[in-house]
Every structure is written in C-alpha cells, then in structure tokens.
C-alpha positions in Angstrom: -144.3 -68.3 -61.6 -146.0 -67.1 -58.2 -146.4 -70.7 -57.1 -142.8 -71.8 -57.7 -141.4 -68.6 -56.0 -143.7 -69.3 -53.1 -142.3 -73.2 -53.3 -139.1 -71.7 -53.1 -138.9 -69.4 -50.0 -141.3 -72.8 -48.3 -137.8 -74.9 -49.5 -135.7 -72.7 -48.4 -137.5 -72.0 -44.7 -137.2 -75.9 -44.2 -133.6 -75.8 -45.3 -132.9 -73.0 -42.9 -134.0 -75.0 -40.2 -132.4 -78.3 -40.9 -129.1 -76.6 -41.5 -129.3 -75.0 -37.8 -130.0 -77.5 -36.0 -127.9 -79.6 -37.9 -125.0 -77.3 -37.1 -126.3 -77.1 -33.5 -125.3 -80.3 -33.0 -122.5 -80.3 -35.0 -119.2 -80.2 -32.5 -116.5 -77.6 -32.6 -113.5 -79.1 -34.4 -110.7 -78.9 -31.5 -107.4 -80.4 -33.3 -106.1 -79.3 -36.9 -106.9 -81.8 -39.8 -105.9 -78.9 -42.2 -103.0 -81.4 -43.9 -105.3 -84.7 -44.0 -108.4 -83.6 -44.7 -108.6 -80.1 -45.5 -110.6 -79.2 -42.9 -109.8 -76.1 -40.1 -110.7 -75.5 -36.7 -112.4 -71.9 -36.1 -108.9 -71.0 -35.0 -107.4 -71.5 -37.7 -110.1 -69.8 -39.7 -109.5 -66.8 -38.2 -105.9 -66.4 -38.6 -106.6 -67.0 -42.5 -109.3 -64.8 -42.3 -106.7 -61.9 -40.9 -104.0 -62.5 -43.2 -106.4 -62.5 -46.0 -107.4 -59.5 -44.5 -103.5 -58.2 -44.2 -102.7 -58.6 -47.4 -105.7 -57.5 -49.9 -107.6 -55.0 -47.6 -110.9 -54.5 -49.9 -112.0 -57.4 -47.6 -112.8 -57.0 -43.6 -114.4 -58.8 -40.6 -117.9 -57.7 -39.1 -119.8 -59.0 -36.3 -123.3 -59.3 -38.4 -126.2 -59.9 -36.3 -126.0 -59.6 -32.5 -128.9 -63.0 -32.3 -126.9 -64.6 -35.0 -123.2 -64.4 -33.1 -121.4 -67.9 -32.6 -119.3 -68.3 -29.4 -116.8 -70.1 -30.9 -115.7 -66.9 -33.2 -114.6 -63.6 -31.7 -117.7 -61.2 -31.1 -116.4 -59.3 -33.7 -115.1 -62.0 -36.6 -118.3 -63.8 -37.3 -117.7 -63.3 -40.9 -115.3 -62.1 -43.9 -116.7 -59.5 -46.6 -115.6 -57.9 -49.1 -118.4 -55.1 -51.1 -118.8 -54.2 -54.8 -116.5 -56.6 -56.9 -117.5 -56.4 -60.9 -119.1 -58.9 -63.0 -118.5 -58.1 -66.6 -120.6 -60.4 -68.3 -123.5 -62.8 -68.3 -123.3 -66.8 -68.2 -125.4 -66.6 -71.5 -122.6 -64.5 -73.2 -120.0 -67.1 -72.3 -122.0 -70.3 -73.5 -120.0 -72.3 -75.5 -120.3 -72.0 -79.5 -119.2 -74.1 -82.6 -116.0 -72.1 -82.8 -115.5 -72.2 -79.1 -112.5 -74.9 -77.9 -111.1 -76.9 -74.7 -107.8 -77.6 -74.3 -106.0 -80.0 -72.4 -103.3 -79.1 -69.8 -101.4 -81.8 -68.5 -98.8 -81.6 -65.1 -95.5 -82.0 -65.3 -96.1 -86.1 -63.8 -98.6 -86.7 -66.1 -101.2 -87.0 -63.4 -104.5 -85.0 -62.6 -104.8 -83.0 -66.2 -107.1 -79.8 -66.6 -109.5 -78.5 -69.1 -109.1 -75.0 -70.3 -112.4 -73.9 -71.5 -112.7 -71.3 -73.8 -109.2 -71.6 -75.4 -110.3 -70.4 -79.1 -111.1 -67.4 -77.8 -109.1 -63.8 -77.5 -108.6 -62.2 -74.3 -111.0 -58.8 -74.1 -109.6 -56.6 -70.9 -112.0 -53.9 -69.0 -110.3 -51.3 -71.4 -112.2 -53.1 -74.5 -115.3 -53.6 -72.7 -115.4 -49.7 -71.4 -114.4 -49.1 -75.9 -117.9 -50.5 -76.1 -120.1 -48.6 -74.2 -122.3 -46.0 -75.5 -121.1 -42.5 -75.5 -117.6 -41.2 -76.9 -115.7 -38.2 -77.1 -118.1 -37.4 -79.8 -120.7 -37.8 -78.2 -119.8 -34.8 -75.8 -119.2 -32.8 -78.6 -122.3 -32.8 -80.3 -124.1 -31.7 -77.1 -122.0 -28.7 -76.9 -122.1 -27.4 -80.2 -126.0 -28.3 -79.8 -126.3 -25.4 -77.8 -126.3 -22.0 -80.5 -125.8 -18.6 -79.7 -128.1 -15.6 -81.2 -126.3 -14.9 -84.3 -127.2 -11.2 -84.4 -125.4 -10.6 -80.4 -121.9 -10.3 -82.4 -123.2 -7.9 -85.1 -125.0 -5.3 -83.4 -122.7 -2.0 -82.5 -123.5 -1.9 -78.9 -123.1 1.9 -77.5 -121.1 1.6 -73.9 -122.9 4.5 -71.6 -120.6 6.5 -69.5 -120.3 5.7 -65.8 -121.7 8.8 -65.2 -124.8 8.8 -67.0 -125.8 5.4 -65.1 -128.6 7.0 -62.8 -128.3 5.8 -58.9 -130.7 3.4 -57.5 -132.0 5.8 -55.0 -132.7 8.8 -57.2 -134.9 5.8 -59.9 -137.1 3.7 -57.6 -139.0 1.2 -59.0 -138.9 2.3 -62.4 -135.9 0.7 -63.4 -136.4 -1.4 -66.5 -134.0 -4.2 -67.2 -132.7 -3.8 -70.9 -131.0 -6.9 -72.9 -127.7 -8.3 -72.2 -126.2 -8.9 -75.6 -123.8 -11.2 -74.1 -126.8 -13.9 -72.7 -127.5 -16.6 -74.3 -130.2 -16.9 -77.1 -133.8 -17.4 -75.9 -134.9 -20.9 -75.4 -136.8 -21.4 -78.5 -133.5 -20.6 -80.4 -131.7 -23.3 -78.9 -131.8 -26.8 -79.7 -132.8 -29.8 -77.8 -130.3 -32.5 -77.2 -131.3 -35.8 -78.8 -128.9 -37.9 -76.0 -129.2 -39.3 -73.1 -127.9 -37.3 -70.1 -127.5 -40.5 -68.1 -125.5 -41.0 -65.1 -122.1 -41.0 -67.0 -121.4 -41.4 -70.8 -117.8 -42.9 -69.7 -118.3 -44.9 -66.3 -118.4 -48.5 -66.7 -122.1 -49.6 -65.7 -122.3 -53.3 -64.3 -123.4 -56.0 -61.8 -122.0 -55.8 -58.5 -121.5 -58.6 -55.9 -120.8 -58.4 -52.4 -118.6 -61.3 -51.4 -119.1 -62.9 -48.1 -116.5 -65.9 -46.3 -118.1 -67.8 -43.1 -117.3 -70.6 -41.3 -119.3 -73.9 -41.5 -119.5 -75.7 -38.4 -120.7 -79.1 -40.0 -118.6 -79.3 -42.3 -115.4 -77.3 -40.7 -114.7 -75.4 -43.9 -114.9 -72.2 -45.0 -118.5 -71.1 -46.7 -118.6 -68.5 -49.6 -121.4 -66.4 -50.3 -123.0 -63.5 -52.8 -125.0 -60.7 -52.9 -125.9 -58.9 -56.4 -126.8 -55.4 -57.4 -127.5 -54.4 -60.6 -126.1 -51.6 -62.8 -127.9 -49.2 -60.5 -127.2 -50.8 -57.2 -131.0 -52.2 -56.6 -130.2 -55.7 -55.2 -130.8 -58.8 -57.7 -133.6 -60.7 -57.7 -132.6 -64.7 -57.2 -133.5 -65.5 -61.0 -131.3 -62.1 -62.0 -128.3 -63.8 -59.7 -128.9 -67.5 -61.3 -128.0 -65.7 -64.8 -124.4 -64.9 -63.4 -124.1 -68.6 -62.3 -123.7 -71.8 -65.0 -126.3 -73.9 -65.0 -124.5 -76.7 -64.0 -124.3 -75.6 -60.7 -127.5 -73.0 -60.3 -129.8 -74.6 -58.2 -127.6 -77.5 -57.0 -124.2 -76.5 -56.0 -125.1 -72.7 -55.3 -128.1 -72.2 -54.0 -130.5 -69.5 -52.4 -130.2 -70.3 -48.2 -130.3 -67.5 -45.5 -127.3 -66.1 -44.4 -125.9 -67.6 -40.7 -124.8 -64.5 -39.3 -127.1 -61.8 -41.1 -131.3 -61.3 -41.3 -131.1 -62.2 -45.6 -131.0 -64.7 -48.1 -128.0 -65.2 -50.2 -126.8 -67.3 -53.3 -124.4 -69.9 -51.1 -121.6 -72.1 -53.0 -122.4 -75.5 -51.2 -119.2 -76.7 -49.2 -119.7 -80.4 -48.8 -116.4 -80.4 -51.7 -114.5 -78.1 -50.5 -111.9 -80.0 -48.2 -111.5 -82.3 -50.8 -110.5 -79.5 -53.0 -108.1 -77.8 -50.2 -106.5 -81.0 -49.6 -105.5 -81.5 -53.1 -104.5 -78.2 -53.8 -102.2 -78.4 -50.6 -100.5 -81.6 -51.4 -99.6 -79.9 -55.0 -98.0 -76.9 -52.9 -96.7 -78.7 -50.5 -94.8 -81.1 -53.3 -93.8 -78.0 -54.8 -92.6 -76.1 -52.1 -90.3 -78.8 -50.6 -88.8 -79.4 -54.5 -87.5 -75.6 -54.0 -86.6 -75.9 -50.3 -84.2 -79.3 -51.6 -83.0 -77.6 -54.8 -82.4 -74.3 -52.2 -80.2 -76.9 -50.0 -78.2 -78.1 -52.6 -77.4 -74.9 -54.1 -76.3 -73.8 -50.2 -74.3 -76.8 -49.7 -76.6 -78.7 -47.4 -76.4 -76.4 -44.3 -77.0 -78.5 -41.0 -77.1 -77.0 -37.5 -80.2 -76.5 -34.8 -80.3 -73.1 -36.7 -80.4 -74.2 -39.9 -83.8 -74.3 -42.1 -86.2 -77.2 -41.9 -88.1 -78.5 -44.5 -91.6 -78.3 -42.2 -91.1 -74.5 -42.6 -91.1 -74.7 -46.6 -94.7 -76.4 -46.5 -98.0 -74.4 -46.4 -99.7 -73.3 -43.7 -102.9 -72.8 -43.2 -102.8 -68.4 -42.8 -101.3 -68.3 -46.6 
C-alpha cells in the first residue's frame, strides 16, 4: 500500500508538470467558438462565472495563490468555489442490484435516447435519511428521567428559621457550617449514569462534505471542475476515502487526483478533454428549443416586424445562462 501511494504522488508530480507546461504553451483563445465547438474564451468564462455567481450565491470568486495567478483572468477571478455541499451516500450503496432497473427515455424526434438508472427504485428525500439516524425524541427522554432525585428531599418537614434568628456574618467568623439544601440534587452515587452517547448532536445530519471548485483550462478552453472532501467531522478525505464517492468507471481515469492550478493542494479533478463536446450538444438542444417557442411566440403575436421587433438571435442561448 506504501509503494503504490508513493507511485502515486511520483505520477502525479510528473502529471503536474506536463500539464503546466503544456498549458504554457497553450494560446489564449481570442474569438468565441462557444456555438461550434463548445469552447469559451476566458472572457466569456468570467461573465458565466458572475452570473452563476448572481443567481445561486453559495458560490464566489477568489484569487487563490498569488504564484499561481494567470494574467489572462482578473487578479481576483482565478477561480469559482463553492464550500460544504452534502454527499448523502456512498457509490457502494448505490451499486446496482438484481431488483435494480434502467429505463429508456427517448426525445421527442426519436434521436439521442437516455438511460435512467436506477428507475426500480423509490425516491428517499434528506427528511427519510435524517428518520434514520440514531437518536429520537426518546432518546432525550431517557437521559432526563435518567437523572433521579433523593426521594426522601420531598418528605422531610423542613423547619423555615426566622429572618431574625439567621446570625450576621460579622458577629460568626469562620465558624459558619454549611447545612444541607434539601432542594439539591441527590449525591452522585444516587444518580445514574447515562448509557448514550453525548455526541455532537442526536438530531443534526452527520455527512461527507465537498468543496466545489470551477477553473478555467487554458488547453482545452473549457471550464475544469474540481473537489475537496471532508468527512463527518470536517478532517479532509484521504484520496482512497474520495474515490469511494466516485463510480468506478470513472475513478482513476476520468477524475483523477492532480494539483490544483491556482492553489498549493491536490484535488480529485473531472478530466475536461469531453466537455465541449458535451456543451455543444446540450446547446444545440436549447437552442432548437428555444427558437420552437420564440416561432410559436410569433405566431401567437401575429408575426410582429419592425427594427424594434424581437429577433430570433435573442431567443438562443448565450454563453452567461
């Protein structure tokens, strides 16, 4: 195990510095190919990267490493992150079994079908998740009645002095003797020890964390994703504890463990040598969708003409949505 971890970081050294100085001498994408290829200039990046930031504001832009910083992005939007996002559930608990099922979903042309995986299955939200954890309502009230109260304090007739027979400090001294408070608790041998586990909250939801990080990849002009694990007590994951969250099919090959371009640590990375392809077809099914409701909103306005009057460019998708 020592020898293949050691392999590992060795790998991933080499890695670190093929990818720089292939990126080095990578140049800076000048003119949009956002439409036919999917790829986006660090411009364009950046506007995404503030309306993403507009309209869900758990994520934000930091500068990272001063060393790190590359001049063609603003000294203080290297990178996109967003901190603490849940994972539920293990890979392992989602394998597929015999009464697991895919579904085919076919498009309304009949072209480029999905799989959904998992169909046979029922939907479990966080509030039947958090039902399983240890520690109900019951659970709390155990440990209070646990705790049992001298039963001879309530019987005993207790005979209430009069204010002026309480002799003053001054005229006493020292040789005041502190009597029993019949309204204390029982002594500590008459009170019984809790069995549970005062952990660090019977009704808080305890799981893996990831912090989510966006960058922009010079070589291949696309945005990058990357993650960052805790577990259940926010100590950072190890890389075999952050493979476990990751399928198999891809751990190892698709994502992989590479140091970070703009920060002094090594992260699980989603390789993006598909990801243009992916945008590009993903556009071209908005794009065909949006300009189906920008005709059908024509005809239902009476085909409204005029310098003025909306133009179908406007209905398409842009690269800052």
């Amino acid at each position: 195990l020592l020898c293949n971890n050691i392999k590992e970081e060795i790998m991933n050294s080499v890695q670190t510095i093929f990818f720089g100085i292939r990126e080095y001498l990578s140049p800076v994408l000048k003119n949009s190919k956002f439409k036919e290829t999917g790829c986006i200039t660090p411009e364009e990046f950046i506007a995404a990267g503030d309306f993403l930031v507009y309209k869900c504001p758990t994520w934000n832009w930091e500068g990272g490493e001063v060393s790190k910083r590359r001049d063609y992005l603003p000294v203080e939007k290297q990178f996109l992150i967003t901190r603490n996002v849940p994972c539920l559930r293990r890979v392992k608990q989602m394998e597929y079994t015999d009464e697991d099922a895919e579904t085919q979903i076919e498009t309304e042309n009949g072209e480029d079908a999905w799989v959904a995986t998992h169909s046979g299955r029922a939907t479990t939200n966080i509030e039947e998740i958090a039902q399983q954890i240890e520690g109900d309502e019951d659970e709390i009230c155990k440990k209070v009645t646990n705790i049992v109260l001298d039963d001879t304090n309530d019987k005993e007739d207790v005979d209430i002095p009069d204010i002026n027979d309480i002799p003053d400090m001054d005229d006493v001294g020292d040789g005041v003797a502190e009597e029993d408070d019949p309204a204390t608790l029982a002594e500590a041998s008459n009170v019984r020890t809790s069995s549970y586990d005062d952990g660090p909250s019977d009704k808080i939801l305890q799981v893996r964390t990831y912090d989510v990080f966006i960058t922009y990849d010079k070589y291949y002009q696309t945005p990058r994703m990357w993650l960052f694990g805790y577990d259940e007590h926010r100590r950072p994951l190890t890389s075999i504890q952050t493979f476990e969250d990751i399928s198999q099919d891809y751990a190892k090959k698709t994502v992989t463990i590479e140091t970070h371009p703009h920060l002094n640590m090594s992260l699980a990375s989603i390789h993006p040598c598909r990801h243009a392809q992916v945008m590009k077809k993903i556009i071209e099914k908005m794009n065909e969708e949006s300009v189906k409701k920008f005709e059908l909103f024509q005809q239902q306005m009476g085909n409204v003409a005029g310098p003025n009057a909306p133009q179908v460019e406007q209905a398409q998708v842009r690269v800052d949505q």
